[in-house]
C-alpha positions, 0 to 999 in steps of 0.5 A: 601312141600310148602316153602315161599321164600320171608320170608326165604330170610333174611336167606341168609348170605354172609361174609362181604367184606373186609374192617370191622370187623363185619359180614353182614347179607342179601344178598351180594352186587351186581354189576349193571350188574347182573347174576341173582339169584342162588337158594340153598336148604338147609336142614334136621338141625342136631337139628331137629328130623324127619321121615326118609322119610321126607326131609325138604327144605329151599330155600335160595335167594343169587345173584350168582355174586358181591360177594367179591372176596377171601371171608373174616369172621368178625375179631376177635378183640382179635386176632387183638390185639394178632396180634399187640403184635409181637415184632420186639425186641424182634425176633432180639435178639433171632436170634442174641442169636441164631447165637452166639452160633457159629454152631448148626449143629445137631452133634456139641458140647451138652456139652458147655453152650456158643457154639454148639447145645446143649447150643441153645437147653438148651436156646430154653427149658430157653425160652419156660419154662420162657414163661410157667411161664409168662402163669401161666403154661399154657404152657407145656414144654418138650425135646423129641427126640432119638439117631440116629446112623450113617447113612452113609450119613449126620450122621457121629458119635451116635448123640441125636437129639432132639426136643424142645416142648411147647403145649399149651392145648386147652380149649374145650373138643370137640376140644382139641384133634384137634393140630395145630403145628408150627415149625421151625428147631433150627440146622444149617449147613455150606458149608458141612452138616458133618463140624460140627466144623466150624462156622454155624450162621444159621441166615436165615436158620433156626433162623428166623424161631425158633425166629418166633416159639418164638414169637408166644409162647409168645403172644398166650399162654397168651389167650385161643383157642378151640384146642390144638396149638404146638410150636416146635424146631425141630433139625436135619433138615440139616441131613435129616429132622430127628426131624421131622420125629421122631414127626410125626412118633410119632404123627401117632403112637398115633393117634394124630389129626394134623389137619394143620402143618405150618413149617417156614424155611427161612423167615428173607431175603427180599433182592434177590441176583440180588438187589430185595428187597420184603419186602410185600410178603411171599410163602406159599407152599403146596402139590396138591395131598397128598403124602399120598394118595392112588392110588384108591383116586388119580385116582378119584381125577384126573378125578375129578379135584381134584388136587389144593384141598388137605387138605393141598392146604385148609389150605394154602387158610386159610392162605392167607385169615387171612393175608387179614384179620389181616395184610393187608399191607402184602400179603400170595403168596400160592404156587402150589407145595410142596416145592421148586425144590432140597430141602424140609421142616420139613413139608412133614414128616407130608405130608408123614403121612397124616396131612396137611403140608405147609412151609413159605419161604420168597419171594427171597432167596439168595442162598450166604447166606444159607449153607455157610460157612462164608468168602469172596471171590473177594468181594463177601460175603458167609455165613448166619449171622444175620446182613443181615436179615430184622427183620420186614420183620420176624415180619410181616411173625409172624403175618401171622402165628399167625393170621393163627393159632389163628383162626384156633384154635378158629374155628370149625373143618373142616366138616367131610366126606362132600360129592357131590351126583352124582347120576343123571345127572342134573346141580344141586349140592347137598352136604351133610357131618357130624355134627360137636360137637361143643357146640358153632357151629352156622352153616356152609357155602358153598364156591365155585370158579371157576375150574381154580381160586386159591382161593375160590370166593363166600360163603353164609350160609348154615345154621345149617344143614348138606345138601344143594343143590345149582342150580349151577353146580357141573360139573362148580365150586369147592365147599366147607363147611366151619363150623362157631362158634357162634362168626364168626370163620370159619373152613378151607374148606373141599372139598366134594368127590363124592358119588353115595349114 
């Protein structure tokens, strides 16, 4: 079937390089030392009926080098804005709030309304119900938990612990079953996981991140998203990440669609314990290979190359890609790895059921501050109280998230079982995957990168289509498709697995 390139070259979008806030149409910029031109066949538009055996093509134009690097979507003024209403104040106070109840160890006092777990969880629920309120009840607010016996190991007597939730419903029928949860763990700890008398401010670990949690519920449930967005207490955490694995047990049991779980634990210190002050940077860590995979699945994503590309590893590429977006002056440091060495995160009991987890964990942590008991000794200070904090430096990881969440809750899905045909040998790449349900979808958009670059390099649309073909090599670059609404929202990346079919 005959096709005219030169009147199908306006059809080639690349997302506009960094610096504005409206997307470019044509072809990306180029450098004066070119590559040439990359040709991508797109085809059979989800919208069109056809005979079967009947494969329409478009040939699309785009130059394969000079386009931006860390490829950016057009902002989104709204979130922009939701993005400026952190409040530096007001995070402060929430953290003070928090260490003055004196511990929160998961089996501290419940009974007490001035000390002791229970008294931050009844404050935690005052919080997020006042916020409800504010939001005309857009939010929902519940306690949800279990009694948890001894355990014999970090549990030492019957303890109730318990999670604090507020969801915030999403407004599209197609996309509000799809979750986005965030969370951070309201217990604390000293020097011993089972003192549970002692004082355990718990200024860094974890009241930075409940205040972010906060925070974020304050600002987003005034506006409206797609999906559905969580924000999420969790308690238990110090005595083996207990909370957590109760929600996501129960999500599993469910069949709730997590579709990303973003934990924030230890994110309110900038200064390192050697005199370095970081006060621009933020890891972000995610697991390569799914915990959750299966064996046959880990074999093939090994000899694919396929280990920096779980769904987790995108959702952390997102997120480096909206703080680009949102908080210029800030920057996203996406961690190759899971978590750090000898400890873990509220998010791998979501990793472990298969949901994509990622963990914000400041820049430089000093180790004097975290599961100490408060004192000094020979001049030194011990112990995790909120005068040593950086509360804007909090504030700016808030942003982080908030941009992160906002966009991806105002974002299509990410495309269903996108595939790359391997069944002949050639130097092209033929990508195929699900049509998404959106009302709103405009289309979608490849990216690629080279095999050993962490972040994604090139994109161009693909159009409203669910097959491409690109004479670019599947045997020399990662691929992906991202799916984008009628506004510019684009979706996390879905990686394609190979396909014979």
């Amino acid at each position: 079937m005959g096709t005219d390139v030169q009147g199908l070259k306006s059809l080639a979008k690349i997302v506009r390089p960094p610096g504005g806030e409206q997307p470019v149409a044509g072809p990306c910029r180029t450098n004066s030392d070119s590559a040439g031109p990359s040709v991508v066949k797109c085809g059979e538009n989800r919208m069109m009926k056809r005979s079967p055996c009947v494969t329409p093509f478009v040939l699309v134009v785009v130059p394969l080098t000079g386009c931006a690097s860390t490829p950016r979507w057009p902002v989104d003024l709204e979130i922009k804005s939701m993005v400026r209403e952190v409040n530096v104040a007001r995070i402060e106070a929430d953290v003070r709030t928090l260490t003055g109840f004196g511990t929160r160890n998961t089996m501290s006092d419940t009974a007490s309304d001035t000390r002791g777990i229970g008294a931050a969880r009844r404050w935690i629920h005052d919080q997020f119900q006042h916020i409800a309120h504010e939001s005309c009840g857009r939010l929902i607010v519940e306690l949800d938990g279990y009694t948890q016996e001894p355990d014999g190991n970090r549990i030492v007597k019957t303890t109730e612990i318990v999670n604090v939730v507020a969801t915030l419903p999403g407004r599209q029928p197609e996309s509000a079953d799809r979750v986005y949860i965030v969370s951070a763990h309201y217990d604390s700890m000293a020097s011993d996981p089972k003192d549970y008398t002692s004082d355990a401010p718990g200024a860094d670990d974890d009241a930075s991140g409940v205040a972010c949690v906060l925070e974020l519920a304050r600002v987003m449930s005034r506006y409206e998203f797609d999906a559905t967005v969580v924000f999420m207490a969790v308690a238990g955490e110090e005595q083996g990440l207990l909370g957590s694995k109760y929600a996501a047990q129960k999500s599993k049991d469910a069949g709730v669609h997590v579709a990303a779980m973003l934990t924030n634990d230890i994110i309110g210190n900038s200064l390192s314990a050697d005199g370095v002050r970081d006060r621009r940077r933020v890891r972000v860590f995610s697991e390569g290979v799914p915990l959750s995979e299966s064996p046959d699945d880990w074999e093939l994503r090994q000899k694919i190359g396929g280990e920096n590309d779980s769904p987790a590893r995108q959702i952390a590429r997102h997120i480096d890609t909206a703080c680009d977006a949102y908080v210029p002056d800030f920057d996203v440091v996406m961690i190759a790895r899971g978590d750090r060495f000898l400890r873990g995160g509220d998010h791998k009991p979501y990793s472990l059921m298969g949901y994509p987890g990622v963990r914000f964990t400041e820049m430089n942590e000093d180790y004097r501050h975290q599961h100490q008991n408060v004192r000094t000794e020979e001049g030194v200070f011990f112990g995790d109280v909120p005068d040593r904090l950086d509360y804007p430096y909090i504030a700016n990881v808030t942003r982080v998230n908030l941009a992160a969440l906002a966009s991806l809750a105002r974002a299509p899905a990410r495309p269903r079982h996108a595939l790359v045909m391997t069944d002949r040998l050639d130097h092209h790449t033929a990508l195929q995957w699900n049509a998404n349900a959106e009302p709103d979808l405009a289309g979608y958009e490849i990216v690629w990168r080279e095999t050993t670059a962490a972040q994604w390099q090139h994109a161009v649309s693909a159009g409203n289509v669910t097959r491409c073909k690109m004479t670019l090599s599947k045997d020399n670059f990662i691929f992906g498709v991202r799916a984008v609404d009628e506004q510019g929202h684009r979706s996390e990346a879905a990686y394609p697995w190979p396909s014979k079919n």
